[in-house]
C-alpha positions in Angstrom: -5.9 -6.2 61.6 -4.5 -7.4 65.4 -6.5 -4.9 66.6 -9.6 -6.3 65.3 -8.4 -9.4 65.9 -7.5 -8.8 69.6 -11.3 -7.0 69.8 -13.0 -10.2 68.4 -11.7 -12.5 71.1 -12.5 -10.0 73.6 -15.7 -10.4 72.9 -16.1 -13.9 72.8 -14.1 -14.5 76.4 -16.9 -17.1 77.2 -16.9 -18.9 74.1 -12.9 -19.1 73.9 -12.7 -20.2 78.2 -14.9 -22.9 77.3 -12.9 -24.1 73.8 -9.5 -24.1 76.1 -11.3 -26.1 79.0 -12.7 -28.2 76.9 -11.6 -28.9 73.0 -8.3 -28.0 73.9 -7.2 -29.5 77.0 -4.3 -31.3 77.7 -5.4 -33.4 80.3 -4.9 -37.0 79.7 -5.9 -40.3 81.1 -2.8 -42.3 81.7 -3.4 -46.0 80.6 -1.2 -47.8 83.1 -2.2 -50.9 81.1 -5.4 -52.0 83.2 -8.4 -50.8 84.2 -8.7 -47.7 86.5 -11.9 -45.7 87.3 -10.6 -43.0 85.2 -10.0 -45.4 81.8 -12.9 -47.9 82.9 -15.4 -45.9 85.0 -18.2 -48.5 84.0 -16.0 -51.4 85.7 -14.4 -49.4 88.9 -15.8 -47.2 91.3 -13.0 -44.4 92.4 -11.1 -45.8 94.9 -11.4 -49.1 93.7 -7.7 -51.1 92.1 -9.5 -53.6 90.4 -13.4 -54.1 90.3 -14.8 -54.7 93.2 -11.9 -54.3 95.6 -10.3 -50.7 97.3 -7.2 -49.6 98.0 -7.7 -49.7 101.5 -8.3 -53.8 101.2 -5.6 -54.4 99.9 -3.3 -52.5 102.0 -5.6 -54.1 104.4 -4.5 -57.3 103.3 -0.9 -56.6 103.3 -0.9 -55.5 107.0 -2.9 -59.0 107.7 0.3 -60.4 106.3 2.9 -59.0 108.0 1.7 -60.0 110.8 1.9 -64.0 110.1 5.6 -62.8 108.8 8.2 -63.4 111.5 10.2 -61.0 112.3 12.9 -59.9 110.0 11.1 -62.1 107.4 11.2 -61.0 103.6 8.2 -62.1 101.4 8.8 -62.4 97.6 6.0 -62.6 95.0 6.2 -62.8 91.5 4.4 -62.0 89.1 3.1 -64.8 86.9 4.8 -65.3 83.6 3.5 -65.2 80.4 3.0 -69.0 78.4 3.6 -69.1 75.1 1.7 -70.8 72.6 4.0 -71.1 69.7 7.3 -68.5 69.5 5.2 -65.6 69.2 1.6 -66.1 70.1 1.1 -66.0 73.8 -1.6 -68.0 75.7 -4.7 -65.4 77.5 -2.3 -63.9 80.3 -3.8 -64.7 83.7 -2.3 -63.4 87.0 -0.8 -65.6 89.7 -3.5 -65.3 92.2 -1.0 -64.2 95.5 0.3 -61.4 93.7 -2.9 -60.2 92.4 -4.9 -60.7 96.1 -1.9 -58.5 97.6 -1.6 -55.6 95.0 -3.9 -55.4 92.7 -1.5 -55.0 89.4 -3.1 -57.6 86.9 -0.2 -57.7 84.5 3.3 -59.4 83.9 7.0 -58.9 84.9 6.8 -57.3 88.2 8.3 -59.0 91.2 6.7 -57.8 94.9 9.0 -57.7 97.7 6.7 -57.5 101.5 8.6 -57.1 104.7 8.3 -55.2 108.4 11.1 -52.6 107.7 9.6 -51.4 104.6 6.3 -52.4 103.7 5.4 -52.8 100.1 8.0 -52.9 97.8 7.6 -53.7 94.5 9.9 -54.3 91.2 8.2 -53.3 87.4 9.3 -53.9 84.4 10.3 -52.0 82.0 9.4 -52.0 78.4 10.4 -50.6 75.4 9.0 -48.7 72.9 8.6 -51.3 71.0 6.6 -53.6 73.7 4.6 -50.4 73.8 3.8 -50.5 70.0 2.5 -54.1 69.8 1.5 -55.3 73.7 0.5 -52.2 75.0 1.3 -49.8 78.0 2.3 -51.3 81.3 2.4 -50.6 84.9 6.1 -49.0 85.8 7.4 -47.8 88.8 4.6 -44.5 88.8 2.1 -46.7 89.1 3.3 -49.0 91.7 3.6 -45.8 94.1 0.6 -44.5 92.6 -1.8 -46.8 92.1 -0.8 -50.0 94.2 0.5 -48.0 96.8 3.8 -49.3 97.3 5.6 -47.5 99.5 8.6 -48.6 97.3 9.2 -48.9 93.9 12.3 -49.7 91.7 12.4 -50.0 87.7 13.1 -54.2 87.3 17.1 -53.7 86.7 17.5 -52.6 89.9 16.4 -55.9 91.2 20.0 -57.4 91.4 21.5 -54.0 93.5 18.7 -54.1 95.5 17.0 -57.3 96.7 20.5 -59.2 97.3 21.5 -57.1 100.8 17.5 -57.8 101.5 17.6 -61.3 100.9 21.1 -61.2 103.5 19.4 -59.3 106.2 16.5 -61.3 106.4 16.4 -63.7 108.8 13.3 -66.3 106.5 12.4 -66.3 102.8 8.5 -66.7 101.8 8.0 -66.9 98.5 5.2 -68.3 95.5 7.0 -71.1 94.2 4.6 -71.9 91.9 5.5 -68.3 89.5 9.3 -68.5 91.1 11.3 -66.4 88.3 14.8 -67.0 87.9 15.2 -63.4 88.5 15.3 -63.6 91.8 15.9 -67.5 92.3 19.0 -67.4 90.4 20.4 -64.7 92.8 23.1 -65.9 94.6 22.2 -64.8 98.0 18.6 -66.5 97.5 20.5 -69.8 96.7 22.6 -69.6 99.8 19.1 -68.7 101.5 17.6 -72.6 100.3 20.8 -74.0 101.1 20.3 -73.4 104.7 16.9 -74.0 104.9 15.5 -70.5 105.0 13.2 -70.2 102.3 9.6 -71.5 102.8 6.4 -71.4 100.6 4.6 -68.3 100.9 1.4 -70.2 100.5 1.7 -71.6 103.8 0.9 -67.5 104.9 -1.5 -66.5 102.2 -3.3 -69.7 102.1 -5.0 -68.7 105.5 -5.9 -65.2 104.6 -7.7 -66.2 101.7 -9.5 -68.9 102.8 -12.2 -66.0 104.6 -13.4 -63.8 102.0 -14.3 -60.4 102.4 -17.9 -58.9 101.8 -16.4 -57.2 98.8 -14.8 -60.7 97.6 -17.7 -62.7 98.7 -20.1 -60.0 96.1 -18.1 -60.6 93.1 -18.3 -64.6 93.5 -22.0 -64.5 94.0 -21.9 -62.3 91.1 -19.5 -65.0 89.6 -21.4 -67.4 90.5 -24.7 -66.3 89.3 -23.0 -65.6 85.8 -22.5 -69.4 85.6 -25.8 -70.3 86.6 -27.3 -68.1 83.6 -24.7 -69.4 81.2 -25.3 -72.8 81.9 -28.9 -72.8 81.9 -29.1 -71.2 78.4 -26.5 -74.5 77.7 -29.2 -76.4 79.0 -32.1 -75.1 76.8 -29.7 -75.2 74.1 -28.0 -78.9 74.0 -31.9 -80.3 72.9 -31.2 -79.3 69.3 -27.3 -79.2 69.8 -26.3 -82.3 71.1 -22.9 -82.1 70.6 -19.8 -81.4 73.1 -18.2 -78.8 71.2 -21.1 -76.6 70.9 -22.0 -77.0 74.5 -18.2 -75.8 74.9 -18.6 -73.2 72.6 -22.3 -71.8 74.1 -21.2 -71.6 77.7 -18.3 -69.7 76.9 -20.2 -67.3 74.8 -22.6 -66.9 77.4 -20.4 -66.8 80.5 -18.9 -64.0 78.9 -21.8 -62.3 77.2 -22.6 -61.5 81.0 -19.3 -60.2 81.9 -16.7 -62.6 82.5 -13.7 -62.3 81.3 -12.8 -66.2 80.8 -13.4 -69.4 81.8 -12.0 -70.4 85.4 -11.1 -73.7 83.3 -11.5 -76.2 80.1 -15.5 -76.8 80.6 -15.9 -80.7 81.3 -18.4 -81.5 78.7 -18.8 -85.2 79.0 -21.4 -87.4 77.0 -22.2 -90.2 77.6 -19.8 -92.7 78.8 -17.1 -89.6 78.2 -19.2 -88.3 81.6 -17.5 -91.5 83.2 -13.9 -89.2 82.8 -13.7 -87.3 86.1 -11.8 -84.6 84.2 -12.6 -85.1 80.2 -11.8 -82.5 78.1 -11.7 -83.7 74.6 -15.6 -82.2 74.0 -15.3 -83.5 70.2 -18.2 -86.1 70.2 -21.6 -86.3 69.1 -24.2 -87.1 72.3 -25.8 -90.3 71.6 -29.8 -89.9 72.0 -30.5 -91.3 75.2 -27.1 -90.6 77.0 -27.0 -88.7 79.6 -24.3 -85.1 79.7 -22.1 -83.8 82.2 -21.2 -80.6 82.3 -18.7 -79.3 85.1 -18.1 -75.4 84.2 -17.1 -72.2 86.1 -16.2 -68.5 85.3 -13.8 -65.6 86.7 -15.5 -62.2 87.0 -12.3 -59.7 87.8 -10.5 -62.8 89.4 -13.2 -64.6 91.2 -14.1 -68.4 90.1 -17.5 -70.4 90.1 -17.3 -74.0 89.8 -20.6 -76.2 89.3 -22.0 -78.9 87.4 -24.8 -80.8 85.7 -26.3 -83.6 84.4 -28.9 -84.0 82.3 -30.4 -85.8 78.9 -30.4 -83.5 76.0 -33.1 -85.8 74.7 -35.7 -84.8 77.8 -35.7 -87.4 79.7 -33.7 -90.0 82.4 -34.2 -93.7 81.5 -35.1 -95.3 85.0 -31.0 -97.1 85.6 -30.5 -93.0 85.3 -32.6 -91.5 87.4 -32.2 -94.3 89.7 -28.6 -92.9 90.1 -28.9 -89.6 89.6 -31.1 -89.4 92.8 -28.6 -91.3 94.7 -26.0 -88.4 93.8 -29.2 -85.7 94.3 -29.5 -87.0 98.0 -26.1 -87.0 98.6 -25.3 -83.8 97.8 -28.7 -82.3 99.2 -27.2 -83.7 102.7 -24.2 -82.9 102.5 -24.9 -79.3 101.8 -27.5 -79.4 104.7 -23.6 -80.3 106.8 -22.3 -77.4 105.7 -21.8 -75.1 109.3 -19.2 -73.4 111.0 -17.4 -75.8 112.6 -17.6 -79.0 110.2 -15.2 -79.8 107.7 -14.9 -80.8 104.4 -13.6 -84.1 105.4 -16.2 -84.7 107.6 -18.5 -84.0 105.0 -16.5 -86.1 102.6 -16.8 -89.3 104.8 -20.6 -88.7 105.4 -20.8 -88.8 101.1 -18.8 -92.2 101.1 -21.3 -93.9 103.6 -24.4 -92.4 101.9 -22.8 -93.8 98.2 -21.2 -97.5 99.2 -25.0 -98.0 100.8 -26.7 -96.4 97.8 -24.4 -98.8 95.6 -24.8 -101.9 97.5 -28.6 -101.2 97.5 -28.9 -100.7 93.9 -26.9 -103.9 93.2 -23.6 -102.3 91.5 -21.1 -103.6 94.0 -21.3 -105.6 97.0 -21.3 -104.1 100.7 -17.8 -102.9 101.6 -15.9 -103.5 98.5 -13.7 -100.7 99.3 -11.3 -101.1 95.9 -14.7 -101.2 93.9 -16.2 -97.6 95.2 -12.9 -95.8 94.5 -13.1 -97.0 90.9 -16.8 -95.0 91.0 -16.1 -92.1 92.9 -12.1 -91.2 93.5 -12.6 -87.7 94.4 -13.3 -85.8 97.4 -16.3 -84.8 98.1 -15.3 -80.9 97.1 -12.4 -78.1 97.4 -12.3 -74.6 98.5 -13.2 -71.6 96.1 -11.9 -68.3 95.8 -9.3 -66.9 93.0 -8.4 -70.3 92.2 -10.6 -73.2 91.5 -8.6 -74.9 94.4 -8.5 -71.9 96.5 -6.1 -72.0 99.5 -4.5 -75.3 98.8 -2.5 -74.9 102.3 -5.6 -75.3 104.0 -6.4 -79.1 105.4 -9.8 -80.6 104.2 -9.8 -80.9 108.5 -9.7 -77.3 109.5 -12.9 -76.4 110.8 -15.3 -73.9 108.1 -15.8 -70.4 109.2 -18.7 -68.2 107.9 -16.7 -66.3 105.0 -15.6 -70.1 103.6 -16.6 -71.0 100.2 -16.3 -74.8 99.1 -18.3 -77.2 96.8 -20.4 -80.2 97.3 -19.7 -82.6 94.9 -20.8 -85.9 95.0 -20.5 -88.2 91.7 -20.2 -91.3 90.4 -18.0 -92.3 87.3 -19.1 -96.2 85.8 -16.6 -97.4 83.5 -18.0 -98.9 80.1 -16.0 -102.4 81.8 -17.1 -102.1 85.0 -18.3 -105.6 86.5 -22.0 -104.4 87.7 -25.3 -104.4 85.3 -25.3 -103.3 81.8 -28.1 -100.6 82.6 -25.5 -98.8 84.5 -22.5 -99.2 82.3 -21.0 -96.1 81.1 -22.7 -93.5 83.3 -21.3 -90.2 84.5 -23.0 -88.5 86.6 -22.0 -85.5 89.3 -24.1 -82.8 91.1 -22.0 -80.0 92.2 -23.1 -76.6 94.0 -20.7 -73.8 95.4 -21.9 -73.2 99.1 -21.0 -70.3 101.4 -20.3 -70.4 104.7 -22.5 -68.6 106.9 -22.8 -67.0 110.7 -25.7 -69.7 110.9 -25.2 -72.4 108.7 -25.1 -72.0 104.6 -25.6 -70.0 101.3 -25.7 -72.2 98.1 -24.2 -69.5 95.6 -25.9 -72.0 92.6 -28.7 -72.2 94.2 -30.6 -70.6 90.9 -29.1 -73.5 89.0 -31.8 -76.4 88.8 -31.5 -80.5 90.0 -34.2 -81.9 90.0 -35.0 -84.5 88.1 -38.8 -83.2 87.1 -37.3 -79.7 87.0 -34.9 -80.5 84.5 -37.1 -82.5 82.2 -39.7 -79.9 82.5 -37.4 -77.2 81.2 -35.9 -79.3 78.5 -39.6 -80.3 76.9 -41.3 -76.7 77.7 -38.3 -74.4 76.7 -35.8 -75.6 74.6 -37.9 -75.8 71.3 -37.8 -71.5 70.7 -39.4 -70.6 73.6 -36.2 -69.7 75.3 -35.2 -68.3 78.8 -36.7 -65.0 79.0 -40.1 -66.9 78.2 -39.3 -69.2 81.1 -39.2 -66.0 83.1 -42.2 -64.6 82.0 -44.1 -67.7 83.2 -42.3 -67.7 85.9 -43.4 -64.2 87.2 -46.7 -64.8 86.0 -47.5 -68.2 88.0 -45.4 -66.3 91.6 
C-alpha cells in the first residue's frame, strides 16, 4: 500500500508542487496594525509607509530635521494618546500630526526619540494578548526597524533605562508639548532639563518643515481637497428638500467618506440662518427657515491631509437682494484676495487688504459708519485665513508675516457674522455669510485647490433650481460635457 502510495504522488509531482506553493503555504502577511502595501495593496504602492508618502520622504524628512537640531540636541515625540469617551469607549484615534509627518506609524503608545548620534530612535508599546484580542495588532519594536526604519528600537519599558542618560547628555530638549506623556515628562532628568531652561517646543523646528509641502503631500491635499468639493456639492443639491442642519451634517460626512476619506478634518459648521452669524457653530440641530441663507464651513483628511472650505447658499433657490448685496461684497473680497496670493506676500498682508475692502463695503452699504473700528470686529473677528497641511491650522509656529513660498497652502476667507442685535438695518440682521477657498502657492502666483467648488451667485441658484429636484450630479455632468 506505501508503495502505491509513494507511486501515485510520483506521478502527480506537478499537481502536489503547486498544492505546497500554493494551498499550503505558510507564508503570512504580518498585520503590524496599519496599512502596508502587502495588507492594503489598493491604498499603498510598495515602498510607500502610509499612502501617498515613501520611505525615502520620511527619512528625508528626518535628516531635514536634524539639521535645524543643534548640536547635541535630543528631539522627543510622542505619540498622541487615545481620548476616551466614557471608561471604555474610546473617541476615533487620530495621530498627533509631528509624529506621524516624521515616521509614518499611525497608531498609539510609541514615543520617538531624534538626535545626531543616533538617528531615529523610537519606543513601542507593548501589548498584551489581551489588547491583541479586542483592539487589534500593533506596531512593536520589528516594525519600527522594519517598517519605519528606525535605526533604533526598544520595547516601551525600556524607556526609563534608556532615555534618562539621553536626556543628561543632551545639551537641549525639543519636544511636542501638545501630546507630552508623562512617560517621559515625569522622568526625573527631563524635569531637571525644564528647570534649567533646556527644553523647548519642537514645533518651533517642525513648524518650518511643514509649512512647504512636497509634490507627494501637495497630491493627496488636491486629492483632499477635491473630495470635499464633491461632497459638498452633492450637500448643496441635497439641502433643497433637506433643509435641516443635521442632515446637511450627516450628508457631507457620508459623502466625504464615500469618496475615500477617512474622517472629517473637524465638526462641519452647519449654520442656518442667523446660526451662520456663529463664527464656529456646531450645534447643527435646527430647522432652516425658508428664506435664510446656510453656511457650511467643512473639510476632510485623506491619509492625513485636511481640506478646509465653505459656502453659502439658500436652500430655497434664491438670495433675497440685503443677501446677495452682501454676499458679493464677501465674493469680491475673497476673488482679490486670492488674486494676492504670490510668492512673497503674506497672509497678513492679505488680511489687511480684506479689512479695507470690507469697512468700505460696510460703510457703503450703510451697516456701520466709516472707521468704526469696534463695530467691524463685531462683523468679522477672524483673520483673513490660516495655513493647511496635516492640521487644519497647519504650522502654527509660522507668523501670518513670513513671506509664502510656492509649496504653501493657506485659505482665503473673508466673512461677515451680523448679530440678530446688531445696530444696522433689519434686512441685514442675522446674516452669516463666509466664502472660503484653499489656495496653493505657486512658482508663478496661485492654484485654488476648490477651485471646482462654485460661488457665484447665478451659479449657485442655477444649480439649486436645475438639479436639486432628482436630477442629480451625474446629470449636471452630462450637461455639462454635452454643452463643452
Amino acid at each position: 500500500m506505501q508503495i502505491l502510495f509513494r507511486k501515485l504522488l510520483q506521478r502527480t509531482t506537478p499537481f502536489t508542487q503547486s498544492i505546497g506553493r500554493y494551498a499550503y503555504s505558510t507564508n503570512k502577511v504580518c498585520d503590524i496594525g496599519q496599512p502596508t502595501p502587502a495588507t492594503h495593496p489598493q491604498l499603498l504602492k510598495e515602498g510607500e509607509i502610509t499612502p501617498g508618502i515613501t520611505c525615502d520622504e520620511y527619512i528625508s524628512r528626518r535628516k531635514k530635521l536634524l539639521e535645524l537640531l543643534p548640536e547635541k540636541s535630543l528631539a522627543i515625540i510622542a505619540a498622541a494618546p487615545i481620548k476616551m469617551m466614557t471608561s471604555v469607549v474610546p473617541y476615533t484615534y487620530r495621530q498627533d500630526a509631528d509624529y506621524l509627518y516624521l515616521t509614518g506609524c499611525q497608531q498609539p503608545g510609541g514615543v520617538a526619540v531624534l538626535s545626531h548620534e543616533f538617528g531615529l530612535c523610537m519606543f513601542m508599546p507593548e501589548p498584551t494578548r489581551h489588547d491583541i484580542i479586542w483592539q487589534g495588532e500593533v506596531a512593536g519594536v520589528d516594525a519600527a526597524l522594519q517598517t519605519f526604519k528606525a535605526e533604533k528600537a526598544y520595547p516601551m519599558s525600556k524607556l526609563h533605562d534608556i532615555l534618562p542618560d539621553m536626556v543628561r547628555g543632551s545639551s537641549k530638549l525639543f519636544h511636542n508639548k501638545e501630546t507630552a506623556t508623562q512617560t517621559y515628562t515625569e522622568m526625573e532628568a527631563f524635569k531637571q532639563a525644564a528647570l534649567i531652561d533646556k527644553v523647548e517646543d519642537v514645533s518651533s523646528l517642525t513648524s518650518g518643515l511643514r509649512w512647504i509641502k512636497s509634490s507627494a503631500e501637495l497630491k493627496l491635499m488636491r486629492e483632499s481637497a477635491s473630495i470635499a468639493c464633491q461632497a459638498l456639492l452633492q450637500t448643496m443639491l441635497h439641502s433643497k428638500a433637506h433643509p435641516y442642519e443635521g442632515m446637511l451634517a450627516a450628508k457631507i460626512e457620508y459623502e466625504s467618506k464615500m469618496r475615500g476619506a477617512q474622517r472629517m478634518a473637524f465638526n462641519p459648521v452647519v449654520g442656518g440662518g442667523s446660526n451662520g452669524s456663529v463664527v464656529h457653530y456646531s450645534r447643527n440641530d435646527q430647522k432652516i427657515r425658508d428664506g435664510d441663507l446656510v453656511l457650511m464651513d467643512v473639510g476632510c483628511e485623506l491619509h492625513g491631509y485636511v481640506s478646509d472650505l465653505t459656502r453659502t447658499w439658500p436652500p430655497c433657490g434664491s438670495f433675497s437682494s440685503a443677501q446677495e448685496e452682501l454676499y458679493d461684497l464677501i465674493l469680491q473680497t475673497n476673488k482679490s484676495c486670492v488674486n494676492l496670493c504670490k510668492p512673497g506676500a503674506s497672509i497678513r498682508q492679505i488680511h489687511n487688504h480684506s479689512v479695507e475692502m470690507l469697512r468700505k463695503g460696510f460703510q457703503e452699504i450703510g451697516i456701520f459708519r466709516y472707521g468704526s473700528s469696534s463695530s467691524y470686529h463685531i462683523l468679522n473677528p477672524t483673520s483673513i485665513g490660516h495655513y493647511l497641511g496635516m492640521d487644519v491650522h497647519d504650522s502654527v509656529a509660522v507668523s501670518y508675516d513670513r513671506a509664502l513660498q510656492p509649496g504653501v497652502v493657506i485659505t482665503i476667507e473673508p466673512g461677515v457674522y451680523i448679530p440678530s442685535t446688531f445696530s444696522c438695518p433689519e434686512r441685514y440682521q442675522g446674516i452669516g455669510i463666509r466664502i472660503e477657498d484653499e489656495v496653493l502657492i505657486t512658482d508663478t502666483g496661485y492654484e485654488v485647490l476648490t477651485g471646482s467648488m462654485p460661488k457665484e451667485v447665478k451659479h449657485i441658484e442655477s444649480l439649486l433650481n436645475n438639479h436639486s429636484l432628482g436630477k442629480g450630479l451625474e446629470s449636471h455632468n452630462n450637461v455639462h460635457a454635452a454643452s463643452s
